[in-house]
N, C-alpha and C positions, 0 to 999 in steps of 0.2 A: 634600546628596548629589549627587555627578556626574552630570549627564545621561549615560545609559547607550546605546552605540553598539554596532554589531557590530566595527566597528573598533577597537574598543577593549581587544578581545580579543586583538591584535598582540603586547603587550605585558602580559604574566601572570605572575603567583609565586602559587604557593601554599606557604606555611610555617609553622613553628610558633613559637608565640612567648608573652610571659607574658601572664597579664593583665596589663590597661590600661598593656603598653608603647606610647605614643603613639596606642592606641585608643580612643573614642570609644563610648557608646551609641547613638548616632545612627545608627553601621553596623554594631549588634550585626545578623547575621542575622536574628535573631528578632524584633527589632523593626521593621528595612526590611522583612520580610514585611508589618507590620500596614501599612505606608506605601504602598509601590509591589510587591506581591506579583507582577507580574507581568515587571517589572524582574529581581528577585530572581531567578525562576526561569529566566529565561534564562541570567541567569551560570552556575548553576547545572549548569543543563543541557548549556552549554556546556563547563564546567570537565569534568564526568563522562563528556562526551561526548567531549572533547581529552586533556584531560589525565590521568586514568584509565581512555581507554578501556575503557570497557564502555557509554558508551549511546548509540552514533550514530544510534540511531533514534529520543532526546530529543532527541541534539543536530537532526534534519533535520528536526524536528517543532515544537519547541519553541523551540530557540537561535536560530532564522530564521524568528520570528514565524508560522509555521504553524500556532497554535491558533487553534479556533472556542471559541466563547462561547456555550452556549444559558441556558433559564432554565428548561428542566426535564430531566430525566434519560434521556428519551427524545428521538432525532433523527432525524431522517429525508432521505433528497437523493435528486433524482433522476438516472436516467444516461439520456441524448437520444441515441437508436439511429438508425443512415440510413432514411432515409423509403421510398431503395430496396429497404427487405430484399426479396428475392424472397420468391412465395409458394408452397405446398408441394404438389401434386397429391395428392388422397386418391383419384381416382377417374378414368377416361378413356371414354366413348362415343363412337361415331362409326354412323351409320343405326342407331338404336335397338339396338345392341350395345358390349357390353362387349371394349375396344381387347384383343388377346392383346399382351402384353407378354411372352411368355414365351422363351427361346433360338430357339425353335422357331418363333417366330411368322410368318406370312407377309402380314398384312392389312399394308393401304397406307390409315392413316386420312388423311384431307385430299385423294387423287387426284382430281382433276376436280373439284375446286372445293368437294367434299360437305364439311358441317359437323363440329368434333370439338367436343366439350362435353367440359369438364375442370370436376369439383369440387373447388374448397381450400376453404378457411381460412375468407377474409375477404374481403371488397371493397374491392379498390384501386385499378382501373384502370375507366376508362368506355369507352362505345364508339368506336371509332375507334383504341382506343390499340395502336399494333405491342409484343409482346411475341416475345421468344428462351427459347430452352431451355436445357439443360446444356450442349448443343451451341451455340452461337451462330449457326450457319448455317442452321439450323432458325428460318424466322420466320412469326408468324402474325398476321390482326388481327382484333381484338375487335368483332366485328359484333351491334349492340345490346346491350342493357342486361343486366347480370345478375341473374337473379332468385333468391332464398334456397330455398332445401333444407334445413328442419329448419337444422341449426346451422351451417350449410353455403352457398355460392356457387355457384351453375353460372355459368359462363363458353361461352360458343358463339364459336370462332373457325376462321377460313379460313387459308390455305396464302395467303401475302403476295407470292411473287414471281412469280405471273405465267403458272406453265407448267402445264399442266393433268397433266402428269407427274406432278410434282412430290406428295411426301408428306411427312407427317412419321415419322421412324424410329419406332417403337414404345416401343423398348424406352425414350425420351424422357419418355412416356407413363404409366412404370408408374408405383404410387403410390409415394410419398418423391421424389420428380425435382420438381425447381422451375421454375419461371417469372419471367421479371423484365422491366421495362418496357423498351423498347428507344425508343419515341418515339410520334408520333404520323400517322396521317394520315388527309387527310377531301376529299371532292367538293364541287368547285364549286357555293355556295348551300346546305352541309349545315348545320343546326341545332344536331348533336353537337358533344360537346369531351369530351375526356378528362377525369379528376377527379384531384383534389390527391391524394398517398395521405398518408393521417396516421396515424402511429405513436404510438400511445401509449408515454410514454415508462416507461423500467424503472423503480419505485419500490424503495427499500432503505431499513430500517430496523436500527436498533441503539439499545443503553440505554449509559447510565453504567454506570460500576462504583464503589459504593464502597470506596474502601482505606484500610484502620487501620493503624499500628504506632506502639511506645511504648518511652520508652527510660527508664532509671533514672540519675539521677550522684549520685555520694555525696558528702559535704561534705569530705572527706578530695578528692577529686578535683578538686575544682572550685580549678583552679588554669591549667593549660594550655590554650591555645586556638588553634586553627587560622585563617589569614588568608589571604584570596583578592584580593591584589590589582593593581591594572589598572589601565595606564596608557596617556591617549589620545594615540597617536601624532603628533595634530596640536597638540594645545595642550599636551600635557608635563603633562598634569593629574594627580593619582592619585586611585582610590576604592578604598577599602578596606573589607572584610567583613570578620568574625571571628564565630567560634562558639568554643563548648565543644570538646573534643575528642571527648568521646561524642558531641554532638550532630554533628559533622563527619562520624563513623561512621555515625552516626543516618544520615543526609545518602545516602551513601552506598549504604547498602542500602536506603534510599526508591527512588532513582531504578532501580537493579537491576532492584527487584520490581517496576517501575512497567514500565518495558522489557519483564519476562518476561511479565506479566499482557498485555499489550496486544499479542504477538506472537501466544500458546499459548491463550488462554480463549477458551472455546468458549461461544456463546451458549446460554441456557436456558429460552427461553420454550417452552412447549410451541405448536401449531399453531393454538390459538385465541388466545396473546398472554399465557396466564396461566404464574408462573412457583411448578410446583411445591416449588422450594427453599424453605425457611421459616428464618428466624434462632430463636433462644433465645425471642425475645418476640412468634414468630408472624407476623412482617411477612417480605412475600419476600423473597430476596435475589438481586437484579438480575446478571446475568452476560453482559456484551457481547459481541459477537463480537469477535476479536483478528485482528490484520493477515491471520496465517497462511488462517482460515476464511473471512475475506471474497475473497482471491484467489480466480478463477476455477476451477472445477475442471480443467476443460480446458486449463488451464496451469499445471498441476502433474504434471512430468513424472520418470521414474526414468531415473536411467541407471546402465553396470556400467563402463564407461568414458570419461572427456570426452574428446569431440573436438571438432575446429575445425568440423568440419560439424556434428557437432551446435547446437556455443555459436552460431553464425552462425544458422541456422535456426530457434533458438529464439528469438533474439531479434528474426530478423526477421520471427516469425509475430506476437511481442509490439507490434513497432513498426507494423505492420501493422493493429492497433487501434484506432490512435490516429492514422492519416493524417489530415491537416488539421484534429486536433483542439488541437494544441499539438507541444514538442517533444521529439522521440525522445531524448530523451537518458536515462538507465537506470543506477541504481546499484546495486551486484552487491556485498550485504552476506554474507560466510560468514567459516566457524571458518580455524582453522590449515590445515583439509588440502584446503579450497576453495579457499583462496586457492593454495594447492601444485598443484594442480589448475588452476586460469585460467592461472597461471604458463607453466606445462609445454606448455599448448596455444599460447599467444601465442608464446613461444621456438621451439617447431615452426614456425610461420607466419614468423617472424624469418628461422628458416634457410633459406628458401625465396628469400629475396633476398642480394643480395650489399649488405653495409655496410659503408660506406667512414665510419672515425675515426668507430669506436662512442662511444658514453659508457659500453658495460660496462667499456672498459679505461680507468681516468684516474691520473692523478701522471706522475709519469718516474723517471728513472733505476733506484735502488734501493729507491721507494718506491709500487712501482705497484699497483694494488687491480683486482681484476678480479672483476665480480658486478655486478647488478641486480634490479631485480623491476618486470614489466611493471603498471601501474596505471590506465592507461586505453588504450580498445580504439577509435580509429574506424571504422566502416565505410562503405558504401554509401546513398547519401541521407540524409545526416543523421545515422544511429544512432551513439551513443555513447556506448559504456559506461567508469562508473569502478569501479574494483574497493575496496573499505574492507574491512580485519579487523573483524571482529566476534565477540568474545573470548569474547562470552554463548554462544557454538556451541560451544565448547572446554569446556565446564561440565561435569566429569566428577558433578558430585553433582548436579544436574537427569538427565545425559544418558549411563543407567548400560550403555547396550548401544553395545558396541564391534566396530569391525571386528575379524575373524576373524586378519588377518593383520598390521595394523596396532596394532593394540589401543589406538587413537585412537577418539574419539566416534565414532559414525557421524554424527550431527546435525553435527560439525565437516567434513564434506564438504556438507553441503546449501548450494542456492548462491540467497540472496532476490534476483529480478531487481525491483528500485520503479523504475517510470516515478515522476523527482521537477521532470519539467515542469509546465507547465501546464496544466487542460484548457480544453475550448471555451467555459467560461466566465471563461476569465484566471486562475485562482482555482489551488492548488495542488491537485495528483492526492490524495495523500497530507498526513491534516491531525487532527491531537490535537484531542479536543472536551474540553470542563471543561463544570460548569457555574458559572453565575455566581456572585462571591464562596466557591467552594466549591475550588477548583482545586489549592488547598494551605491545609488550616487549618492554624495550632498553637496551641499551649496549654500553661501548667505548671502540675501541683500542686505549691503549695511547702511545704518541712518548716522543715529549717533552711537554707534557702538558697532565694533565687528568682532565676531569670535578672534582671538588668541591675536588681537591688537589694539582692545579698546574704547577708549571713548575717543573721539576726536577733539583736539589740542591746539588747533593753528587752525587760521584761514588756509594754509594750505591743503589739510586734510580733506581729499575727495571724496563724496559716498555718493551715492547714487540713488536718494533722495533722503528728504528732509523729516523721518521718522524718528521719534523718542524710541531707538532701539533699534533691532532689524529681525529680517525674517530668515527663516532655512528652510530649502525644500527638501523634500527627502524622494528619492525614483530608485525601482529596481526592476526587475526584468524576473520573473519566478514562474517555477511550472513546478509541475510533481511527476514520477513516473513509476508508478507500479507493474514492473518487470513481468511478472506470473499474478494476472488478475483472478486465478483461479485457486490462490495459493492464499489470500486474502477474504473476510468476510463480516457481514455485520449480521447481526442480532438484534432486533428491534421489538420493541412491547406493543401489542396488538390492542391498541385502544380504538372503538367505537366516539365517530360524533368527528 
């Protein structure tokens, strides 16, 4: 069998053809599964991702090597947050009273040098260390150590510039207003140092999911078969796959449902880890979270109409996540009328300049074409989004509530933003887990016919029962894992009813 390349992908047919014209069991699918199963599925993924269009989220997961591998059903990663998060004021003193933060307020806490004791959080900063407020012009410095309060930090700081005037605003003051380290500073022969602040980083979890489905071929059918084959553009080589025609089908609605599951499933462990779902035989059944639930909530937003300020805004709150964590670059997967939608706002933006020798208009004379569609967006620092169909959104039998006036999905205007750079650990944002040898089983029961041996010839031929044909099961083990759910986002159309 061909060493298998993404370049190799260049050059593709998928057709149908008879049995064993010029095929081989060597490249029956279902045997390269037993051999290189992870080969296999990249074609695979590839082919349904390209060439069928329906799964470009196997294809950006799976066809470009983006799967993880674990060796049990549960995984876990962690996301490493700035060390500077500021910290959050629950509480303000100033001479054994409580600071008035209210409209009305008149107190001047910090005037003449006097102390303000602010309680948060945690402990981050030591003495000596200059801190700012919401306001930046607001500075103060942390004059000794801070001592705990029940679950709590007091902080005792002074007014930093100098002028005995000088105060901090109040309403800086109330609780929920932050604080953040601005620097350090210390007196000739002082002992003090500021402290490291350490974050503990976010932990996230998620399970596998297992997924079944089974296909039936009758002996009457077992004739035609489908051939995926590819040819590497450097060496002129070809490798060639062939299935069943049902199992090609098969094929098919595997990767669909693999794509739906790993979007739409909602995880199901209850709060202590246990999952009340039970199968037939009493054992749970595990239910991952899917791309959609792990994005941030906070970046999932509605709208009633797209605009360029909006798409601009949202993405640079997105790209904004992920500053020197890797790069901005954002693939913006939606239905027919999302894509109608990015269109219609890039063209607005278009008209705003003058172009000279477009490429909407190309040919000459009497055979000129005039049309486009805008498919990638750059912006400002880096950001850059590519826009891909995503045909799974147009699904009127998943996706049965439709615009009122369009009478199109509504799901086919929601717009998936995936950061599909890097994060700060090299590693990709966005990444398919399996678990090991589990990723894609198959299997057949055979009757009068078994994959890549036939019909049965002799009394001696055993099968394991007496069916016109046999069946395949197909099992894998799938999860998804969105690295920086903050770095991810969706866009949904705000429809009433």
């Amino acid at each position: 069998m061909a060493q298998m390349q993404n370049d190799l992908f260049n050059d593709l047919q998928v057709y149908r053809a008879q049995r064993f014209d010029g095929l081989v069991d060597e490249n029956m699918l279902y045997n390269a599964y037993q051999l290189e199963p992870h080969k296999v599925n990249t074609v695979l993924s590839y082919v349904f991702g390209s060439m069928d269009s329906t799964s470009p989220l196997s294809m950006i997961t799976g066809a470009i090597g983006r799967t993880m591998t674990i060796e049990s059903n549960q995984y876990e990663w962690k996301l490493m947050v700035e060390s500077d998060e500021p910290l959050t004021i629950q509480a303000a003193y100033t001479l054994g009273s409580a600071v008035d933060t209210t409209s009305s307020s008149t107190d001047t806490p910090g005037i003449n040098g006097t102390p303000i004791q602010i309680w948060v959080d945690r402990r981050a900063y030591g003495p000596g260390a200059l801190l700012e407020f919401d306001d930046n012009n607001y500075q103060v410095r942390v004059m000794g150590e801070p001592y705990q309060d029940g679950h709590q930090w007091v902080y005792t700081l002074q007014v930093a510039d100098g002028d005995p005037a000088s105060y901090i605003s109040p309403f800086l003051l109330a609780s929920g207003k932050q604080v953040s380290r601005l620097g350090s500073a210390y007196e000739e022969g002082s002992d003090e140092a500021d402290i490291i602040s350490y974050q503990s980083p976010v932990m996230f979890r998620n399970h596998l999911t297992t997924m079944r489905l089974k296909y039936d071929i009758t002996g009457s059918a077992y004739s035609d078969v489908m051939v995926v084959e590819m040819r590497d553009p450097k060496t002129k080589k070809s490798s060639r796959y062939w299935a069943d025609l049902q199992e090609w089908e098969a094929y098919r609605q595997w990767y669909k449902n693999v794509d739906y599951q790993l979007i739409y499933q909602k995880y199901n462990a209850n709060s202590v880890g246990r999952i009340p779902l039970k199968g037939t035989n009493g054992r749970p059944v595990f239910l991952g979270a899917g791309l959609q639930q792990q994005i941030a909530a906070s970046n999932k937003l509605k709208y009633t109409k797209l605009t360029l300020t909006l798409l601009e805004e949202f993405l640079y709150k997105l790209a904004y996540n992920v500053r020197g964590m890797g790069e901005r670059k954002y693939m913006a997967l939606s239905g027919e009328m999302g894509i109608k939608e990015l269109d219609r706002v890039l063209r607005e933006k278009a008209a705003t300049y003058t172009l000279i020798d477009t490429s909407f208009v190309t040919g000459s004379g009497q055979n000129l074409t005039f049309g486009g569609q805008f498919t990638t967006y750059k912006m400002l620092n880096g950001v850059e989004l590519t826009i891909k169909h995503w045909p799974l959104l147009d699904d009127t039998y998943h996706f049965r509530k439709l615009h009122p006036v369009s009478g199109y999905p509504v799901e086919s205007y929601k717009m998936f933003f995936l950061n599909i750079g890097a994060t700060s650990d090299g590693g990709p944002n966005i990444m398919k887990v399996t678990r090991k040898g589990r990723e894609f089983v198959l299997w057949a029961t055979g009757g009068s016919v078994v994959p890549g041996q036939g019909y049965g010839t002799s009394v001696s031929t055993v099968r394991s029962n007496s069916k016109d044909g046999f069946t395949v099961q197909f099992l894998g083990d799938s999860g998804i894992m969105v690295k920086n759910p903050t770095a991810c986002g969706i866009l949904e159309l705000n429809v009433e009813g």
